[in-house]
C-alpha positions as CSV (number, residue, x, y, z in Angstrom):
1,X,0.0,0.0,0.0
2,X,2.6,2.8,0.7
3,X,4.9,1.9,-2.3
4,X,1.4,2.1,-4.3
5,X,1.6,5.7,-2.8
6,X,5.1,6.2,-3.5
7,X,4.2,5.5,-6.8
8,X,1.3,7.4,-7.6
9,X,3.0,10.6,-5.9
10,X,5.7,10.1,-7.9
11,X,3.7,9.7,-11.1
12,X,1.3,12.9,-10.4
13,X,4.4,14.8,-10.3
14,X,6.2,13.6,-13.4
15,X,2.7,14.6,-14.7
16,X,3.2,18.2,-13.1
17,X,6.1,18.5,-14.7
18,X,5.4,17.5,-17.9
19,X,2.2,19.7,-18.3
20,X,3.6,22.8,-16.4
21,X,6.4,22.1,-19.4
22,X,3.2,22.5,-21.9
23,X,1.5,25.3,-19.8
24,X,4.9,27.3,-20.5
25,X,4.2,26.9,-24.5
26,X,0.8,27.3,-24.8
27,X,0.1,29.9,-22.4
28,X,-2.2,30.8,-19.9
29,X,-5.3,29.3,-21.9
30,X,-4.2,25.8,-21.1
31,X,-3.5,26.0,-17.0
32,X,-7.0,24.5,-16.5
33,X,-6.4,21.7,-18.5
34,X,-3.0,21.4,-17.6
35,X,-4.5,21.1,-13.8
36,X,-6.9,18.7,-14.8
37,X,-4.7,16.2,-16.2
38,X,-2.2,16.7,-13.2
39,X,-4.7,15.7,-10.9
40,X,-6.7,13.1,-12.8
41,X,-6.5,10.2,-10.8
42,X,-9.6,8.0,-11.6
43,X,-12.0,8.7,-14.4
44,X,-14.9,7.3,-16.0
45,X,-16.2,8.1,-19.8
46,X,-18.4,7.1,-22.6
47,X,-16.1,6.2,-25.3
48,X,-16.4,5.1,-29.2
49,X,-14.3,3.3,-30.5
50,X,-13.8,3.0,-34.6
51,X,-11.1,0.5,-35.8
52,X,-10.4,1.8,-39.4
53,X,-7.8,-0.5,-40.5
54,X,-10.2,-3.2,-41.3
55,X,-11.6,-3.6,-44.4
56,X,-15.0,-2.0,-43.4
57,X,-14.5,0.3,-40.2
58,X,-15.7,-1.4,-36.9
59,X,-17.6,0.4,-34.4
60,X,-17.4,-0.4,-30.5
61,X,-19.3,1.5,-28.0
62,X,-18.3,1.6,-24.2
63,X,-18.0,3.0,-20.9
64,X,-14.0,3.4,-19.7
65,X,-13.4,3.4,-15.7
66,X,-9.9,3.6,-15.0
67,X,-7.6,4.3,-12.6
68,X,-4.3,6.4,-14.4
69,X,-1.6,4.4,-15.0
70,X,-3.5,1.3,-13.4
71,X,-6.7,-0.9,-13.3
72,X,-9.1,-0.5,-15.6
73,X,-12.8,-2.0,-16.5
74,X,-14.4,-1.5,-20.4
75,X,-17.7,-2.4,-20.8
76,X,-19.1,-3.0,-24.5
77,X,-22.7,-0.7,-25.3
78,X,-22.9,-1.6,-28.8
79,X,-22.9,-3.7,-30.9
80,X,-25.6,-5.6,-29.7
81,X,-23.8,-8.8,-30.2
82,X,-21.2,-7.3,-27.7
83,X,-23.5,-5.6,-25.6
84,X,-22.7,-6.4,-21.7
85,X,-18.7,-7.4,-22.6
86,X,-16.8,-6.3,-19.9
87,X,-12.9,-6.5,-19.6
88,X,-11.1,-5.6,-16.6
89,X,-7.4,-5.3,-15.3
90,X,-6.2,-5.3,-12.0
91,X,-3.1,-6.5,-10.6
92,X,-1.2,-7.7,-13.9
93,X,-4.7,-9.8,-14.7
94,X,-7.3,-9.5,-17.6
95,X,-10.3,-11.1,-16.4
96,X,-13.0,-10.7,-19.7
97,X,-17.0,-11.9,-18.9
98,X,-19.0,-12.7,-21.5
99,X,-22.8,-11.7,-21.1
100,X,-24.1,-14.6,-22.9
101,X,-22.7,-17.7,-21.5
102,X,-22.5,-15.5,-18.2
103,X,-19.0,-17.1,-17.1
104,X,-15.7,-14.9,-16.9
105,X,-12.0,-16.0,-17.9
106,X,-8.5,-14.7,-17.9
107,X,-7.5,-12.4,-20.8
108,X,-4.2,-11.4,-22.4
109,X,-3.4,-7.6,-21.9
110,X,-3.5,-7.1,-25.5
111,X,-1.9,-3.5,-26.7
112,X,-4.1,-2.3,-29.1
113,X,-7.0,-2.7,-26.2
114,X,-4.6,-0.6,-24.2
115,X,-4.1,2.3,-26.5
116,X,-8.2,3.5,-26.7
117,X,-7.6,4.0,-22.8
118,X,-7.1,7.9,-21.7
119,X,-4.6,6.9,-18.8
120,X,-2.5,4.8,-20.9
121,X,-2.2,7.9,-23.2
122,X,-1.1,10.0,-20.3
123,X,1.6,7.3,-19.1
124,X,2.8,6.9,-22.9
125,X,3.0,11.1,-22.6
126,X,4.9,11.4,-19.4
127,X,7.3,8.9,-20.7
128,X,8.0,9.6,-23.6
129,X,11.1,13.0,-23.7
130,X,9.5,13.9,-27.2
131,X,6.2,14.3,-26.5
132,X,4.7,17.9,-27.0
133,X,1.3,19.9,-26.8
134,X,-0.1,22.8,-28.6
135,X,-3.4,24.9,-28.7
136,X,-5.6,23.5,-31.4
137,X,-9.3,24.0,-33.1
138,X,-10.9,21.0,-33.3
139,X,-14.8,21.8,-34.9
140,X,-14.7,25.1,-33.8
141,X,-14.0,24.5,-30.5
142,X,-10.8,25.4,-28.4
143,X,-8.7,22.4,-27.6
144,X,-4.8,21.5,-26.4
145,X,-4.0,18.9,-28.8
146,X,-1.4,16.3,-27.2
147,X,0.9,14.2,-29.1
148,X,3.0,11.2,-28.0
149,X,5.1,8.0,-29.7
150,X,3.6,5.0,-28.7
151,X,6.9,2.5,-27.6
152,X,7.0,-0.8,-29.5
153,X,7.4,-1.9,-33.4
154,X,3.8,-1.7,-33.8
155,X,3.1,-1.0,-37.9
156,X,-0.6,0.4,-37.3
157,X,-0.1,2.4,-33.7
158,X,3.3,4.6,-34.0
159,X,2.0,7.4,-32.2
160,X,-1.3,8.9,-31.1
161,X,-2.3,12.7,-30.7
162,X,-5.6,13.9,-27.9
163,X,-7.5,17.0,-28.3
164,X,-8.8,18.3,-25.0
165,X,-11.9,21.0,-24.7
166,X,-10.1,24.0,-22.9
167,X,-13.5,25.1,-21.8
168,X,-14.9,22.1,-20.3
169,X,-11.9,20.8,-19.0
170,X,-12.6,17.0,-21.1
171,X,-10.8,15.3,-23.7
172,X,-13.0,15.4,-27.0
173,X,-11.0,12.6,-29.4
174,X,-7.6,10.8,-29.3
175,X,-6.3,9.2,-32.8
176,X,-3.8,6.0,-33.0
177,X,-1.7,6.8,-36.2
178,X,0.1,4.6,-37.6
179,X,4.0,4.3,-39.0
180,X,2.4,5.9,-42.4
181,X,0.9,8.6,-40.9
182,X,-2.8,7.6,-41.0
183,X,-5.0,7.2,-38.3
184,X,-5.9,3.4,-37.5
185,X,-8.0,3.8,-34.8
186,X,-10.5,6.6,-33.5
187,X,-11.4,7.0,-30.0
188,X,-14.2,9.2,-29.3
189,X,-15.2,10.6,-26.2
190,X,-18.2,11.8,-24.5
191,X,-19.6,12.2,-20.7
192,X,-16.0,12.7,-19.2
193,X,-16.1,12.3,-14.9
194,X,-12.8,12.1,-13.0
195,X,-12.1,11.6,-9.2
């Protein structure tokens, strides 16, 4: 328990310093975010998800809970078929219950489950020495736009960039490009909640 605190203190201010780094380029408008995302510890969001490296784009909606940097749970909305999916992590362990034969079973942490998760953004963004932020637009609305490299030899998720509303203090999208520059998958978010 107090090395979990160790821990956790030590990430939040890694995370201070990273954002007070971004707060020095992009001004005053982005303190409120920056203090946001320093303090995020837990958060909970309506996500969807859009794979677009399949032949036809694939669709998931869910509902993220997540602790930064830690355990998570994702469950499935839609599609129907899906509907009621739930995986969780805790404790290096992927436990995944399926709604239809109500029974759960261990998982693999599989990365490209990893990267449409907020938190794992933020540890990828903290870690990473070339990661930078600007002020953005994103459909007329002001956003900071974040941008990290994801670690790994993965071919479709090199890097991945999130836009975050200035004035409602909430991440709006987050996009995993890959090593040629497109975007393979599309995370969009919607009824942001943290601590």
């Amino acid at each position: 328990m107090r090395e979990q605190r160790i821990v956790l203190f030590t990430f939040l201010l890694l995370l201070s310093v990273v954002f007070y780094g971004c707060q020095k380029e992009g001004g005053n408008a982005s303190d409120d975010v920056n203090l946001v995302l320093s303090k995020m510890k837990y958060y909970e969001v309506d996500a969807t998800v859009t794979f677009l490296k399949d032949t036809q784009p694939n669709v998931i909606k869910m509902k993220q809970k997540a602790q930064v940097g830690g355990s998570y749970t994702m469950i499935i909305e839609s599609p129907e078929r899906l509907k009621g999916y739930q995986v969780s992590y805790e404790n290096n362990e992927v436990i995944e219950y399926n709604p239809i034969t109500k029974t759960s079973s261990k998982g693999k942490v599989l990365t490209a489950r990893n990267e449409i998760l907020l938190g794992n953004f933020i540890k990828h963004y903290l870690e990473e020495s070339e990661s930078k932020c600007e002020k953005a637009t994103l459909d007329n609305v002001k956003a900071i736009c974040f941008e990290t490299i994801i670690p790994g030899d993965y071919k479709y998720m090199a890097s991945e960039k999130l836009w975050f509303d200035e004035n409602k203090k909430a991440p709006i999208k987050m996009e995993v490009i890959g090593v040629d520059g497109s975007t393979s998958i599309l995370i969009e978010f919607e009824s942001f909640k943290y601590n």
